[in-house]
N, C-alpha and C positions, 0 to 999 in steps of 0.2 A: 504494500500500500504506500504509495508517494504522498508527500505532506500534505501538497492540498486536496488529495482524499481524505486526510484526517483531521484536517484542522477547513473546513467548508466554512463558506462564506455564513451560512445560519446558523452555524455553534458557536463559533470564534471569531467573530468579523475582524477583530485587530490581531491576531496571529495571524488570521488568512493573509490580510494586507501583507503584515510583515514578511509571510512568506512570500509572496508573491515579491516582493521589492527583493529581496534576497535572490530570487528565480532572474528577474528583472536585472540584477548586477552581474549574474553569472552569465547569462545569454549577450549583454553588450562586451562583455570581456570577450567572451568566444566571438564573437560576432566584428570586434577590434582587432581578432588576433587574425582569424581568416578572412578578413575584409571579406565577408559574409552579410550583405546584405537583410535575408532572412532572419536571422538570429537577431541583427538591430532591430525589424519591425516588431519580433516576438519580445525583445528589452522591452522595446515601446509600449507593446500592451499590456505587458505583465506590471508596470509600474504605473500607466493609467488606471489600471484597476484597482494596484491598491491606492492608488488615493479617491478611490468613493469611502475608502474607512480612513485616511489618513490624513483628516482634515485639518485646516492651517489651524482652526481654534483649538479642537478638543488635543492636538499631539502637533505642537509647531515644531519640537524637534526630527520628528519622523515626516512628517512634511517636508522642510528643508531638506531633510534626505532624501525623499523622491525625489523631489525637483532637481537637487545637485547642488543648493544652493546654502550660504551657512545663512545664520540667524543673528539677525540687529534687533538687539532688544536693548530697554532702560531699564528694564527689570534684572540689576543687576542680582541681586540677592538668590533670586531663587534660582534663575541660569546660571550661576557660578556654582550652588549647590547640586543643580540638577547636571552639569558636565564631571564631576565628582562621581557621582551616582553613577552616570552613565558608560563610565571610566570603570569603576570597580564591576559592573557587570558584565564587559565585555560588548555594551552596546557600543555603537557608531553612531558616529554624526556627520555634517558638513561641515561644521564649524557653528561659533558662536563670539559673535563681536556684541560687549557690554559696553556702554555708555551715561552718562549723566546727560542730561538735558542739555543742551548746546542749542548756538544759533544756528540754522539750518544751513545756512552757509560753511559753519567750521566741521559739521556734521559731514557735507559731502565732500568738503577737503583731505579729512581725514580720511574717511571712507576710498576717496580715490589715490593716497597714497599707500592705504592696507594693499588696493587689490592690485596698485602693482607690484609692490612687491612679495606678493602670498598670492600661490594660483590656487586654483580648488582643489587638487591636489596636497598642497603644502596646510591648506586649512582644514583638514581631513582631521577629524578629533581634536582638534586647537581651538585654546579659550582665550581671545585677542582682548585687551582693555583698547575704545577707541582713544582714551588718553593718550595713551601711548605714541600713537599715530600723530 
């Protein structure tokens, strides 16, 4: 029995997803390595589907991970706790860039010196302060 025979979309809707986004990373890897076009549409839809469970409100970090994308939050406290967490469980991210209120200008300054220096690769489990920037 393969996982998502065991973990269906009406038992388990957020393991389903998970797996699926899992299915999702392994098939664009193969599908990058034999410049395999099939294997990228099958990434595509296996990560389109789990974000019908993997909604930016209820789980922004597993969101961000669909999309490839890390997470700009002000909500320092609990992202900083929740990358901890995420760390010791062996979970994945895209990343997570904390910040204090700023003027939106010094916001996308920062911001556009993080990404050039950090590709999305490099921000792969990496907890950024946009201070820093």
């Amino acid at each position: 029995m393969t996982a998502l025979e065991e973990r269906t979309h009406d038992r388990v809707p957020l393991q389903w997803a998970g797996t699926n986004m899992n299915l999702g990373n392994a098939l664009r890897t193969l599908g990058e390595r034999e410049s395999d076009t099939a294997h990228l549409e099958e990434a595509v839809a296996a990560c389109r589907a789990a974000l019908v469970e993997l909604k930016r409100e209820l789980m922004p970090l597993d969101w961000a991970r669909a999309e490839q994308r890390a997470f700009v939050t002000f909500n320092v406290a609990h992202f900083a706790a929740l990358h901890g967490i995420w760390l010791r469980q062996g979970r994945h991210h895209a990343g997570i860039v904390l910040s204090s209120q700023r003027p939106v200008g010094d916001l996308v300054r920062r911001l556009l010196r993080l990404t050039a220096a950090l590709d999305s690769e490099a921000m792969s489990d990496r907890l950024e302060f946009l201070s820093d920037w």
